[in-house]
C-alpha positions as a printed NumPy array, in Angstrom:
array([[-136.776,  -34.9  ,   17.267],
       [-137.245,  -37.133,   14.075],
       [-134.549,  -38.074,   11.512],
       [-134.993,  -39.533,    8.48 ],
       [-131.731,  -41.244,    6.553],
       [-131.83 ,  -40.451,    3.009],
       [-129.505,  -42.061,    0.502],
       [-129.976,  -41.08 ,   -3.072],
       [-130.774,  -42.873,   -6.281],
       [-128.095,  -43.369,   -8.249],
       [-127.995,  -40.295,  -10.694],
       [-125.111,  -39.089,  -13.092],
       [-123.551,  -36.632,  -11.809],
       [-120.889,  -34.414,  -14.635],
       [-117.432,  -35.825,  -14.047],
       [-117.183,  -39.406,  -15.096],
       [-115.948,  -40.165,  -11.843],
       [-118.933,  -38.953,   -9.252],
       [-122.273,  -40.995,   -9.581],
       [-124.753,  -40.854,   -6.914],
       [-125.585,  -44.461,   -5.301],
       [-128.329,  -46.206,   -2.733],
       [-131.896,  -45.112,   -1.923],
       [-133.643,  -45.767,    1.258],
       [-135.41 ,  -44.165,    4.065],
       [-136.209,  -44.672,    7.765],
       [-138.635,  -42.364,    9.218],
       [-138.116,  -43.632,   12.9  ],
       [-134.504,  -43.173,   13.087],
       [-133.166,  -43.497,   16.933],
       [-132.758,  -40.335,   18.785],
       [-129.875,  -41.657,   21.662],
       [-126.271,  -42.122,   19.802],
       [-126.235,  -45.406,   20.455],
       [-129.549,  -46.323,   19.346],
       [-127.824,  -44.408,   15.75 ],
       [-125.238,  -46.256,   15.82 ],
       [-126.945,  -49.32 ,   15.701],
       [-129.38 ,  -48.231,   13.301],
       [-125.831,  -47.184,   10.769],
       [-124.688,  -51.214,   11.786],
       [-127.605,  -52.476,   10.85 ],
       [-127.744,  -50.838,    7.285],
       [-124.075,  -52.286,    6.29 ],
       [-124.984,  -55.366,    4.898],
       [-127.289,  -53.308,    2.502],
       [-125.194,  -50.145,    1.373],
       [-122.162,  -51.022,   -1.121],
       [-119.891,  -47.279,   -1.357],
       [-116.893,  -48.055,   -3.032],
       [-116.291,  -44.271,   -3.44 ],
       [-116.571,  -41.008,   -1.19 ],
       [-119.123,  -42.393,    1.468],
       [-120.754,  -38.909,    3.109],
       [-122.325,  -38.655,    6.26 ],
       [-123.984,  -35.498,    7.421],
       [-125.777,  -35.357,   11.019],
       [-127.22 ,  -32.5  ,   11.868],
       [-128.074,  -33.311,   15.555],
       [-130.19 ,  -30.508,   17.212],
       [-131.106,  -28.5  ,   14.193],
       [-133.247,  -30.864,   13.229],
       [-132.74 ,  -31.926,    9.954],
       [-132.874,  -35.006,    8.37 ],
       [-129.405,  -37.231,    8.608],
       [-127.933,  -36.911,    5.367],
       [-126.143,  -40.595,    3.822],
       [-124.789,  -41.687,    0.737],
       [-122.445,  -42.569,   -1.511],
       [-120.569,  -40.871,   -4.48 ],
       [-118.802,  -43.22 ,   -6.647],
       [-115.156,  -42.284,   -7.73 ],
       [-112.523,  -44.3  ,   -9.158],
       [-109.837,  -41.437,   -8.062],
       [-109.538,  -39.187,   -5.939],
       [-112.5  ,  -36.361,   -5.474],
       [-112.317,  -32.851,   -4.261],
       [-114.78 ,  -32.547,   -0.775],
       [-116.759,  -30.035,   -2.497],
       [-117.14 ,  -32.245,   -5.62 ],
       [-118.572,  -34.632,   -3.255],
       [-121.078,  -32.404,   -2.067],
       [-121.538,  -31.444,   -4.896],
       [-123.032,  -34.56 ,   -6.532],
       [-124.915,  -35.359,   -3.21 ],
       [-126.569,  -31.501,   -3.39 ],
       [-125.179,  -30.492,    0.028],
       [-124.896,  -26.77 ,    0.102],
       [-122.137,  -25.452,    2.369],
       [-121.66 ,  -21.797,    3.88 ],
       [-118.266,  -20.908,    5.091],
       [-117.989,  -17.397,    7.188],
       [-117.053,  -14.233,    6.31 ],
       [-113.587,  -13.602,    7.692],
       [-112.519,  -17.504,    7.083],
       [-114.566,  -18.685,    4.447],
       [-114.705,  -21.778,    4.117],
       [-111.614,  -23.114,    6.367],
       [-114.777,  -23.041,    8.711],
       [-118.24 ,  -24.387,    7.727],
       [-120.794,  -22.186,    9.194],
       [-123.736,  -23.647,    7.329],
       [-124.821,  -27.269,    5.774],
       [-127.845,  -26.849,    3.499],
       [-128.863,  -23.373,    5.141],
       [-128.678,  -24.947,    9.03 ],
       [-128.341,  -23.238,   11.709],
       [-130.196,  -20.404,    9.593],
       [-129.711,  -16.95 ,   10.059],
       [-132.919,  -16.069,   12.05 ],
       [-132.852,  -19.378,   14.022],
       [-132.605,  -19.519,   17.649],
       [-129.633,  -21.678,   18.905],
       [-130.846,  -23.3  ,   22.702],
       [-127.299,  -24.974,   23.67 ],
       [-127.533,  -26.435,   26.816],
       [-124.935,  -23.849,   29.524],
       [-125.159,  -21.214,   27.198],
       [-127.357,  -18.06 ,   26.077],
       [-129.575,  -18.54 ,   22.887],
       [-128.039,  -17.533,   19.973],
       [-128.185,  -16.644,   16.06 ],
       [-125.554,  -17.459,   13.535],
       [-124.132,  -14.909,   11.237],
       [-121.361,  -16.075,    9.483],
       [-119.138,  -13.258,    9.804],
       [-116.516,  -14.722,   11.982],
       [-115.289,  -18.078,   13.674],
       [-118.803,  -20.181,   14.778],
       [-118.843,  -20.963,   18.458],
       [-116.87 ,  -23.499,   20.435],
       [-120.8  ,  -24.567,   22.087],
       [-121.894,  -24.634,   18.591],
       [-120.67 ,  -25.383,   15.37 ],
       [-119.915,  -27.815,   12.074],
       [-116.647,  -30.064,   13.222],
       [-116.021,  -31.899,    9.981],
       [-114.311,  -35.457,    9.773],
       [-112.28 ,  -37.695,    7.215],
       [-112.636,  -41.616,    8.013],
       [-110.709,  -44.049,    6.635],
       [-113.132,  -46.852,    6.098],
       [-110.629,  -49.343,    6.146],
       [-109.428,  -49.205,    9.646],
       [-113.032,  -47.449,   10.848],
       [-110.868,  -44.192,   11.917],
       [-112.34 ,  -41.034,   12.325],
       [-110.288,  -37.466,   12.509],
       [-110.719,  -33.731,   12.245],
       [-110.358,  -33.195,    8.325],
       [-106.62 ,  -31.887,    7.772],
       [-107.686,  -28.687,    5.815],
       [-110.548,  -26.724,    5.203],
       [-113.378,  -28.017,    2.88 ],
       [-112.399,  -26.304,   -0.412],
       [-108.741,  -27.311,   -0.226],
       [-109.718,  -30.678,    0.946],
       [-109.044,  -34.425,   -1.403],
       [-110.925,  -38.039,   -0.38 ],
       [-109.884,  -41.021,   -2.075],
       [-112.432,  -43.927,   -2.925],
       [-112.45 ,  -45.768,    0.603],
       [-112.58 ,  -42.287,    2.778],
       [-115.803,  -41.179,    4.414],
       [-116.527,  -37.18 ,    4.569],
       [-118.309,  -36.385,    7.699],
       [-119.971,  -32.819,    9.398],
       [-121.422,  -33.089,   12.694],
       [-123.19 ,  -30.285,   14.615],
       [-121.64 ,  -30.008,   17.635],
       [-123.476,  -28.383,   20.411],
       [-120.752,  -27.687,   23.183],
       [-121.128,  -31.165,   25.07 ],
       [-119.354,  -33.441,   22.997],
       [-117.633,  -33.287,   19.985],
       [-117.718,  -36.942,   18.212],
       [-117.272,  -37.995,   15.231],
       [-120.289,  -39.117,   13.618],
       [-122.083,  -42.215,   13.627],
       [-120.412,  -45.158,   12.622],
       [-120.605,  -44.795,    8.935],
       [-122.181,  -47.458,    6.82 ],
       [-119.436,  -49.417,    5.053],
       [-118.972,  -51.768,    2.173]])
């Protein structure tokens, strides 16, 4: 599976507080999650974020690893954030969006989940996603480098300039944060 890290020129974005930051891309990135954790190491010295740094991996659905940086001065709503990075999030029918069911359309609805230990699968979105297969989402404090479960669900939830924003597909054999984010 290929990955490509994507960080976005810097773009205005319509609050005076969320502008888009960084462009690069790496078409070989590592598949092991070590080898992408060094890869995310390696990238610090070059990435500055001194805003809402979001990280989006999307593991076995095969899309390409979403990083970058939305400036804030104060405090941003999560789906502000995605906003002004043009990540697109689904929630489910019965929860909405207290669970994320979709990042930018993945897993789609006619695609064909393979999780290792369990039967193939399609998402719908009407209920609660899998425990073998689904978005965990993550709030890092870049300060002290700690990752953990986000608090509340995505449209009730606040970062402050310094926190990282992270989903993660999690496919039922581990459930880790993600990668080492890139930091200032």
């Amino acid at each position: 599976m290929s990955r490509a890290r994507t960080i976005p020129l810097l773009a205005s974005f319509v609050s005076v507080l969320a502008v888009l930051a960084g462009c690069s891309a790496n078409p070989n990135l590592p598949k092991s999650d070590a080898e992408r954790k060094a890869s995310a190491a390696d990238a610090t010295s070059s990435v500055e974020c001194a805003g809402v740094w979001l990280h989006v991996d999307f593991d076995i659905l095969g899309a390409p690893l979403i990083e970058t940086c939305v400036d804030a001065v104060a405090p941003l709503e999560a789906m502000t954030v995605l906003d002004a990075a043009d990540v697109k999030i689904t929630g489910t029918a019965d929860y909405g969006l207290d669970v994320v069911c979709r990042v930018n359309g993945l897993p789609a609805a006619d695609q064909a989940l393979k999780i290792p230990g369990h039967e193939s699968y399609r998402e719908t979105c009407a209920t609660m996603t899998p425990a073998f297969g689904y978005w965990s989402v993550w709030v890092e404090d870049r300060a002290t480098g700690e990752w953990d479960y986000a608090s509340a669900g995505i449209d009730d939830l606040t970062l402050a300039p310094g926190e990282s924003l992270g989903f993660t597909f999690t496919n039922g054999t581990h459930t880790d944060p993600p990668v080492e984010p890139l930091t200032e």
